[in-house]
N, C-alpha and C positions, 0 to 999 in steps of 0.2 A: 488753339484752333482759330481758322482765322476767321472772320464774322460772316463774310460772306458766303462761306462752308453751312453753315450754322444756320445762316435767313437765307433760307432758298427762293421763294420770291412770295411779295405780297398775295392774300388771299382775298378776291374782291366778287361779292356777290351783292345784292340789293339791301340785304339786311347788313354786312358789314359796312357800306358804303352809309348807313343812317346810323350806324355806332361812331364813324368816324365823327360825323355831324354832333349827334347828340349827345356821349357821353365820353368823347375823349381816350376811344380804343382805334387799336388797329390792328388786324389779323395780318397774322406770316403763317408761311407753308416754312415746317422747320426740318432739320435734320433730324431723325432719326434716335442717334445717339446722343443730342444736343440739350441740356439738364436746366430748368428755370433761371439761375445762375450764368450760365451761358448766354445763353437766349437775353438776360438782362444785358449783361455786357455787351454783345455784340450790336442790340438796339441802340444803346447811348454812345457806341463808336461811331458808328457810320450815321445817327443822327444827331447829336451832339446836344440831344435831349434826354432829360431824367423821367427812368421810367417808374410810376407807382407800385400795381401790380401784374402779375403775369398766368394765367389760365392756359392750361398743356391740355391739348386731349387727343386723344387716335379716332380716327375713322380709316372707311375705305379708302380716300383721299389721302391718307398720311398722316401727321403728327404734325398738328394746328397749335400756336399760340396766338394768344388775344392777349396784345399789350395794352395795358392803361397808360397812360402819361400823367404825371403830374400835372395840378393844376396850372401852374406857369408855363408849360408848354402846350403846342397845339396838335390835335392827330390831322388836323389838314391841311396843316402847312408839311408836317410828315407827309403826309397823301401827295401833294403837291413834290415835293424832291424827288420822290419816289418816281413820280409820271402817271399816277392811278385819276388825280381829277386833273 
């Protein structure tokens, strides 16, 4: 599947925007059918960052992950490639 199928687009609210700051996550609006595994791989293609861990959850909204990154890498320089800051 190809990754961009998969991260459908960044998920950016006030409270994700102070995760990216403070604890080195970053929220995606994900696919649907698209399984933590996934979701991991297609984060570390298209950023070329190691991701630590990954939290899946449904709402009205869709089907959210919240990526961690390792400590070696940054979620706002992520943020940054992206176009969100």
């Amino acid at each position: 599947m190809n990754p961009y199928d998969i991260l459908i687009k960044p998920y950016v609210t006030e409270k994700t925007m102070l995760q990216i700051e403070r604890e080195n996550k970053i929220w995606f609006i994900v696919s649907e059918k698209s399984s933590k595994p996934e979701i991991k791989k297609a984060v570390e293609e298209i950023s070329g960052m190691k991701v630590d861990k990954i939290n899946v959850m449904r709402d009205k909204e869709g089907k959210k992950a919240v990526v961690k990154l390792k400590s070696d890498y940054s979620a706002e320089e992520l943020a940054t490639k992206l176009g969100i800051f």
